[in-house]
DRENPA-3360 file (N, C-alpha, C; in nm, 2 decimals, always signed):
BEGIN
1 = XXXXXXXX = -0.08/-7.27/+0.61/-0.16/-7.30/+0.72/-0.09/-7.37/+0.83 ~ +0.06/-7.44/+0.81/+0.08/-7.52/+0.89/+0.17/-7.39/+1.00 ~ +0.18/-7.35/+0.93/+0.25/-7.19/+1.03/+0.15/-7.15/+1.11 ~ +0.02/-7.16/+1.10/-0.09/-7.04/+1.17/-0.12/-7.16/+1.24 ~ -0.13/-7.08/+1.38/-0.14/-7.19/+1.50/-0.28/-7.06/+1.59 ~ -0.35/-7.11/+1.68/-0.47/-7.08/+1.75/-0.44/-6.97/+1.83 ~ -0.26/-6.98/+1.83/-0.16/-6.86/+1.97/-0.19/-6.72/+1.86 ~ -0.17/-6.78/+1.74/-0.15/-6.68/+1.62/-0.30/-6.58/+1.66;
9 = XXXXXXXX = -0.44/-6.62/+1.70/-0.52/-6.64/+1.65/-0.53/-6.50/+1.81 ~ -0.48/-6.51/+1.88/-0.53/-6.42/+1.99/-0.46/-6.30/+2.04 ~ -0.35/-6.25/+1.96/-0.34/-6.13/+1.92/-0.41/-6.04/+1.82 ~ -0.45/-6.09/+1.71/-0.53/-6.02/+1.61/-0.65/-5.93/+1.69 ~ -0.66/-5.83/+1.61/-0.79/-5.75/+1.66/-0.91/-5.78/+1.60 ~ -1.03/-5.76/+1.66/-1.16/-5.83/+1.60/-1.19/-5.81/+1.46 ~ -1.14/-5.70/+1.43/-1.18/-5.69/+1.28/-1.07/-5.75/+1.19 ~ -0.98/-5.74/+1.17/-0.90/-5.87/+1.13/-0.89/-6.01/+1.13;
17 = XXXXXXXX = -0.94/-6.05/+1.28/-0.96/-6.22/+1.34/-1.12/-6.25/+1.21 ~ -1.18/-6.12/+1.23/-1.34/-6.16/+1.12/-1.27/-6.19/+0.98 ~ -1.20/-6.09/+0.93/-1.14/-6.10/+0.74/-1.08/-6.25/+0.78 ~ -0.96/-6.23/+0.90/-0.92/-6.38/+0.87/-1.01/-6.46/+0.87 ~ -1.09/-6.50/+0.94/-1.20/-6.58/+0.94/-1.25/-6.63/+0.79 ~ -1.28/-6.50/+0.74/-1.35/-6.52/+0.59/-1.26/-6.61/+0.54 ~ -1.17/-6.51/+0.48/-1.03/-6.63/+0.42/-1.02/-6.77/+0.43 ~ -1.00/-6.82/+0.61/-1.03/-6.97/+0.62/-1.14/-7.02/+0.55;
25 = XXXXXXXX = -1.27/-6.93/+0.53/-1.39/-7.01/+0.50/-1.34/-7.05/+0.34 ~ -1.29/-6.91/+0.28/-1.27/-6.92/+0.13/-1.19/-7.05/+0.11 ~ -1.07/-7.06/+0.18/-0.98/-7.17/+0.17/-1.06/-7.30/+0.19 ~ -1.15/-7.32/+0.26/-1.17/-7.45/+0.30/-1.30/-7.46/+0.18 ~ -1.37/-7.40/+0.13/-1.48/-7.46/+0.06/-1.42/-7.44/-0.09 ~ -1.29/-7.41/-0.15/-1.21/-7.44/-0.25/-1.13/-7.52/-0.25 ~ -1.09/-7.55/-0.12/-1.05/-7.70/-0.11/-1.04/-7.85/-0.12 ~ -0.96/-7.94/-0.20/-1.02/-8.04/-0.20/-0.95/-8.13/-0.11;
33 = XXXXXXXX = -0.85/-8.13/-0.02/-0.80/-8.23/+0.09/-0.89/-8.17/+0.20 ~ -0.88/-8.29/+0.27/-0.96/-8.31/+0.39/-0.95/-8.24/+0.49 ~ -0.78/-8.22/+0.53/-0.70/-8.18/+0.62/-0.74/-8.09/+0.62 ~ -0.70/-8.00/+0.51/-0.69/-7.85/+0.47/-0.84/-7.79/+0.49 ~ -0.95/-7.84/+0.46/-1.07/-7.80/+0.51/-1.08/-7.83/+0.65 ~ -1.06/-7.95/+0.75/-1.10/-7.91/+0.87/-1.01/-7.84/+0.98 ~ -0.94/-7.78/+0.89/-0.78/-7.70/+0.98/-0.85/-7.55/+0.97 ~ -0.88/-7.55/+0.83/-0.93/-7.39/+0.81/-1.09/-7.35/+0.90;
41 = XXXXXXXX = -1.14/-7.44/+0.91/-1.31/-7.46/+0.98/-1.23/-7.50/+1.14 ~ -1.18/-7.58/+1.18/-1.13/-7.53/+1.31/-1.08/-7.42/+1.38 ~ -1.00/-7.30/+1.25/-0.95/-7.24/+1.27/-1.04/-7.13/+1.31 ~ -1.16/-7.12/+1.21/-1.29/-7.04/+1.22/-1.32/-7.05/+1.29 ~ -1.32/-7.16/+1.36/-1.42/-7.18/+1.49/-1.39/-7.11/+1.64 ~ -1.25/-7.19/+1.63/-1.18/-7.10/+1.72/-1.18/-6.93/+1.71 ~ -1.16/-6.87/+1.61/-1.20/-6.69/+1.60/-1.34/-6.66/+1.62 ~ -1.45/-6.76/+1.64/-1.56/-6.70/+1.66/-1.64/-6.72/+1.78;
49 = XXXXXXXX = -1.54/-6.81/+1.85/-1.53/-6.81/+2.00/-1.47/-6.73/+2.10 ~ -1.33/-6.66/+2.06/-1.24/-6.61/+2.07/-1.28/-6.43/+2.06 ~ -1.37/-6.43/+1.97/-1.41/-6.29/+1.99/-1.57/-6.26/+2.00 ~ -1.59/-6.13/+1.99/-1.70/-6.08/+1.98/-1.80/-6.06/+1.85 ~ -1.85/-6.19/+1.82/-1.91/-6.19/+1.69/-2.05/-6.09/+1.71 ~ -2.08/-6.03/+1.58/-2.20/-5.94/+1.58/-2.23/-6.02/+1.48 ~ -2.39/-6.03/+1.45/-2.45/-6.14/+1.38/-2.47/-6.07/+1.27 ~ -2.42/-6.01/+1.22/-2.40/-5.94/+1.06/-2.29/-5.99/+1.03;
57 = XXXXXXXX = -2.21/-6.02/+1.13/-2.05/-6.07/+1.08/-2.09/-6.17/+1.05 ~ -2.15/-6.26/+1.20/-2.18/-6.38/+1.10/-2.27/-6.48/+1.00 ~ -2.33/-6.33/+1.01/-2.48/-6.36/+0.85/-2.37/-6.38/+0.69 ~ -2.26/-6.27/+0.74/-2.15/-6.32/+0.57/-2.10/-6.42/+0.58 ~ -2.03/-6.46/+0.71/-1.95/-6.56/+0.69/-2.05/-6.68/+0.61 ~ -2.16/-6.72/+0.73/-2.24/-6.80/+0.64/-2.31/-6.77/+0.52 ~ -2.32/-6.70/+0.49/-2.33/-6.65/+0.32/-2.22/-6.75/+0.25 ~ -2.10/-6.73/+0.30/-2.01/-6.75/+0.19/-2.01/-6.90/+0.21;
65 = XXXXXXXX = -2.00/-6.99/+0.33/-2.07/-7.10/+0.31/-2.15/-7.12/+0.24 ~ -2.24/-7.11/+0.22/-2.40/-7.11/+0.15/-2.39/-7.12/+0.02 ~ -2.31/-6.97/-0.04/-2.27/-7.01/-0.16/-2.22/-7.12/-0.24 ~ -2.08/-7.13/-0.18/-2.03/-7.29/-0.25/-2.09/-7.38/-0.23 ~ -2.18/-7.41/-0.11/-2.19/-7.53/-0.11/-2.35/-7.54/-0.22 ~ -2.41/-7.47/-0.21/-2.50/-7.46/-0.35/-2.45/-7.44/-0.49 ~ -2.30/-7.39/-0.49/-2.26/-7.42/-0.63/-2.22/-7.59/-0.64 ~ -2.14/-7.66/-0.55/-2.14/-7.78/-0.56/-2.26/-7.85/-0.60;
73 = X = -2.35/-7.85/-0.53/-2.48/-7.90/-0.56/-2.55/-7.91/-0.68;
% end
C-alpha cells in the first residue's frame, strides 16, 4: 500500500478503479492496524469520487462492508 499513491488511482479505468476499490474494502475490514484501514478507506474514497459510480457498484461495495462488520459483532 505504501507504493499505491491517489496519482496511481487516475489512470485506471472505471471498471478496475471499482475491483480495486473492492480489494481496499477487503484489505481494510481484515485488517487490524489502524493505518492500514484508513489508507485503504481513503483510498476508496478517493476512487469513488474520482469516477462514475453506478449504485449497483456501490450497493457491493457496501455489502462487503456490511458483512464483516456484522461478523465482528
Amino acid at each position: 500500500l505504501r507504493e499505491f499513491h491517489g496519482e496511481h488511482l487516475s489512470v485506471l479505468e472505471d471498471s478496475l478503479a471499482v475491483e480495486c476499490a473492492k480489494l481496499l474494502i477487503r484489505i481494510a475490514t481484515t485488517s487490524k492496524t489502524i493505518a492500514t484501514i484508513n489508507m485503504c478507506l481513503h483510498y476508496t474514497l478517493h476512487i469513488c469520487n474520482s469516477i462514475d459510480l453506478k449504485q449497483d457498484t456501490w450497493d457491493e461495495m457496501t455489502a462487503l462492508l456490511n458483512v464483516k462488520r456484522d461478523e465482528k459483532w
